[in-house]
N, C-alpha and C positions, 0 to 999 in steps of 0.2 A: 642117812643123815649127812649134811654137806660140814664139810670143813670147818667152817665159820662156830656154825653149834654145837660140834664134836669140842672145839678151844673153851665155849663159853663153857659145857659140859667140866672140861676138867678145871678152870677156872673154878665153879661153883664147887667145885670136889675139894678142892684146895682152902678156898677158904672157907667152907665149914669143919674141916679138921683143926682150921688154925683159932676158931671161934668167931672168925665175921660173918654171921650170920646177915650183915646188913650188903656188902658185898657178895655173898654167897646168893643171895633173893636177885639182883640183879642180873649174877650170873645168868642165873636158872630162865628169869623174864625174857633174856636175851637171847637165850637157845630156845627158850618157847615161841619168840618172834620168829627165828630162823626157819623152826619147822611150819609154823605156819605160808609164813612166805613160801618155801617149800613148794606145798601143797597147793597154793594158789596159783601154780604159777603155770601149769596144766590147760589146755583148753578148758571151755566154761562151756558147760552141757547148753545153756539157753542161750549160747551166742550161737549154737550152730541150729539150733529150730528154727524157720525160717517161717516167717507166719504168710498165708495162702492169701492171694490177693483177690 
């Protein structure tokens, strides 16, 4: 987990103990971007199949 989403992570920790659930959602949206990006950021299995001429 990168830096960035670990912050939104306790962000989103924070404020649902405090009851902002409406900032706590955001949090969470925002570490869910992060691991996505993450994950995408990988080589791409159909960029390297090279179609046969």
């Amino acid at each position: 987990m990168s830096l960035s989403a670990l912050r939104f992570e306790e962000q989103a920790k924070q404020a649902a103990e405090q009851g902002e659930i409406t900032e706590s959602a955001k949090a969470i949206l925002a570490c869910l971007d992060c691991e996505r990006r993450m994950a995408a950021s990988g080589p791409q299995v159909l960029q390297l199949i090279k179609p046969r001429a």
